[in-house]
C-alpha positions, 0 to 999 in steps of 0.5 A: 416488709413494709417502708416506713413512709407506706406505715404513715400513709397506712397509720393516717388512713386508719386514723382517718377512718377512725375518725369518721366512724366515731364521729358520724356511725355511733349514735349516742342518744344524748348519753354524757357517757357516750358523747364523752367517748366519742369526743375523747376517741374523735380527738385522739385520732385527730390529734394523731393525724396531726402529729403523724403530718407533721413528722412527716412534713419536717422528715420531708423538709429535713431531707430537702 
């Protein structure tokens, strides 16, 4: 089983590489459509990314 801070690592990686192919491999072609999905799934995951940092940043500084 798998600790908790190795999850983070694992869900912030995966957020990372999410972020990266929406972002940079999906090519619209101009499509409204698509470059609404691709922003709106870009965001989430940053979104998540961020989030995910900062809990672990405040488990880190309530433990200190």
């Amino acid at each position: 089983m798998m600790s908790k801070k190795n999850q983070n690592f694992l869900f912030l990686a995966v957020c990372a590489l999410n972020m990266i192919m929406f972002g940079l491999v999906i090519d619209t072609n101009g499509s409204p459509v698509r470059d609404f999905i691709q922003g709106l799934t870009v965001g989430l995951s940053a979104a998540a990314v961020f989030a995910m940092l900062w809990g672990m940043a405040k488990e880190r500084r309530s433990r200190a």
